[in-house]
N, C-alpha and C positions, 0 to 999 in steps of 0.2 A: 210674481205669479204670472203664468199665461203660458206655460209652453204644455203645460200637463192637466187634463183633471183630473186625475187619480191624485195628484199630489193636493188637490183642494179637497177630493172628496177626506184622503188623509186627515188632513187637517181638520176637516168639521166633524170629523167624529172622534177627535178626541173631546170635544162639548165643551169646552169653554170659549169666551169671548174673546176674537183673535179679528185681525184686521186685515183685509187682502190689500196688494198694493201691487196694479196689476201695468204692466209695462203691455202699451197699447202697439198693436201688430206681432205680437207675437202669437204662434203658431193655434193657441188654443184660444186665446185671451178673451175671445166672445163667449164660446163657453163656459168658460170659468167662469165670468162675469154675469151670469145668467144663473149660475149657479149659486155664486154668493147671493145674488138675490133673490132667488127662491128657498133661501137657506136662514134667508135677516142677516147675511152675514156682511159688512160694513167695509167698503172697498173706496183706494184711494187708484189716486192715478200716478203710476210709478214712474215717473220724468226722463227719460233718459237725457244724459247732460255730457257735454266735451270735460273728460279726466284729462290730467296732467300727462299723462303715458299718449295721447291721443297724438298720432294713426297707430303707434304700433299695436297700443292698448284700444281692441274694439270697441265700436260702438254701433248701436243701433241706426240703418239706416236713416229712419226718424229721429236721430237726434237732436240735440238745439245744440249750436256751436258757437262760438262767441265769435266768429265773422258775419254772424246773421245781422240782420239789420231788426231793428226791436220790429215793425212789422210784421215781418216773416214770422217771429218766435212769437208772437200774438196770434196771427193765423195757426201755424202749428200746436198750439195749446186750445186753441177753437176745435181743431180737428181731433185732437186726443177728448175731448169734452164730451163731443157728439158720439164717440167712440163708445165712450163709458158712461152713457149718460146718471146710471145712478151712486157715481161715486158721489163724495162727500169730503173728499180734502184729496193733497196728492203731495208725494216727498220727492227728491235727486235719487234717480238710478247712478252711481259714480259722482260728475261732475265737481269732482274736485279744481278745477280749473276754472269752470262755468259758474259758479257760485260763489266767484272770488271777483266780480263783474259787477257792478252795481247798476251800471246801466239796463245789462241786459237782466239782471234776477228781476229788477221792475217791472218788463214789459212781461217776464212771468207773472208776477204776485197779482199786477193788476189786472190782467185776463185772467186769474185763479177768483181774485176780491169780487168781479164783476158777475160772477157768477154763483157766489157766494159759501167757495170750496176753503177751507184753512189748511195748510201749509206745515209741513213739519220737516224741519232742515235734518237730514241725514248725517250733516257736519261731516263730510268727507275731505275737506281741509277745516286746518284750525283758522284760515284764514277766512268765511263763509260768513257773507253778508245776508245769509235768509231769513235768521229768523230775526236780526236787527230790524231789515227792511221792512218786514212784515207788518211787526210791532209798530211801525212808524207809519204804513198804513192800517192800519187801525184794524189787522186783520186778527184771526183767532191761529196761533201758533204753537210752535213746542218744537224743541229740538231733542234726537234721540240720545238716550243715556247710554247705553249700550249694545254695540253688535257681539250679535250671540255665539256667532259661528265663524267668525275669522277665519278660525281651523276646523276642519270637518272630522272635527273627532270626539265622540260624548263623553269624556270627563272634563275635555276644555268646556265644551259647550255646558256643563252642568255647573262647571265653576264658574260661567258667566253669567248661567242662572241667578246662581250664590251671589254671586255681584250687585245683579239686578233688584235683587228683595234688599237686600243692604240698603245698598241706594232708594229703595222704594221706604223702607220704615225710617231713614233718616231725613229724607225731604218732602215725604206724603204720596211720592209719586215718579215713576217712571216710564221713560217709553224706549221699547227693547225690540231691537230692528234682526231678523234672519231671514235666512233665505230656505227654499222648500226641500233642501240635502236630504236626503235619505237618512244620514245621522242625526240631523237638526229636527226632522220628526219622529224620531225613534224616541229624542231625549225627551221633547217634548211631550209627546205622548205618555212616557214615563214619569215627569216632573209636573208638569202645570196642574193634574186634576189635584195635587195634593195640597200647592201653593196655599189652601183657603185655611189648612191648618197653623199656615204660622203667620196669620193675622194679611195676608193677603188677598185681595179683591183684583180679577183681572177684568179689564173693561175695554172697549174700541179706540183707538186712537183717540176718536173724539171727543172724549168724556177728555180727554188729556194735555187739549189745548185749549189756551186762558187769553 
């Protein structure tokens, strides 16, 4: 979230319990964060991290890049903090590459732990040390179960749904990561109000990490 608020206000008017995860410097991102919060609505800080594809595959000027020296990428998570100040946890934009680093996801986790934000690893490789790391700081974690919208088209997206509640009644709990598509809140909009009928509770990130 952060480039639109149409796409937040979107989103909060379908009325259930959704979580912003807003990538700090983008175009609208004070807004929207201003907005989730005069809304109660529950905002992380959306990390942007060096992917595997990285130069061809962009990235946010702000990024964190595993040439940084852990310093740097402590300051820069001070600065996305200040930014946002009422977020409450914060996941990997990308960072398939960046989170495959043990050094540097530390000098993340512990400027996230220090300021008392939980963590929830996007698993954008299978290789991703975040939410081990986490765990072992003694922080409050969760990695995502399912991205929604890989493909921006609302049957895929509604069979990932399908996925999600699966996944949700056979382990008590999931956490279901997309992005603000125009089809991803179409479906949404269409699917989630009905969720509570087939034994589903949607809740914030937060309720979701342990």
């Amino acid at each position: 979230m952060g480039t639109s608020l149409q796409e937040a206000r979107s989103l909060a008017g379908i009325g259930v319990p959704l979580t912003f995860s807003i990538i700090p410097g983008l175009h609208s991102y004070r807004e929207v964060a201003a907005f989730a919060a005069s809304n109660d609505i529950e905002t992380m800080i959306h990390i942007p991290m060096q992917s595997k594809g990285w130069p061809e595959r962009r990235l946010e000027s702000n990024g964190l890049l595993v040439s940084m020296e852990s310093a740097a990428i402590s300051e820069r998570l001070e600065e996305f903090m200040r930014n946002l100040p009422k977020a409450v946890g914060a996941n990997n934009h990308m960072g398939s590459e960046f989170t495959e680093h043990e050094d540097k996801m530390r000098a993340v986790l512990e400027t996230l732990k220090g300021k008392g934000l939980y963590f929830v690893d996007s698993v954008t490789s299978p290789r991703t040390v975040g939410m081990r790391l986490a765990r072992e700081l003694d922080m409050k974690t969760g990695r995502r179960g399912v991205f929604l919208d890989n493909e921006q088209d609302g049957v895929y997206i509604q069979g990932q749904l399908n996925q999600a509640v699966r996944l949700a009644k056979k382990t008590g709990g999931v956490i279901a990561i997309c992005h603000p598509h125009p089809a991803t809140i179409r479906t949404l909009k269409a699917v989630l109000p009905g969720l509570a009928k087939q034994g589903i509770t949607l809740v914030p990130a937060s309720q979701m990490v342990r």
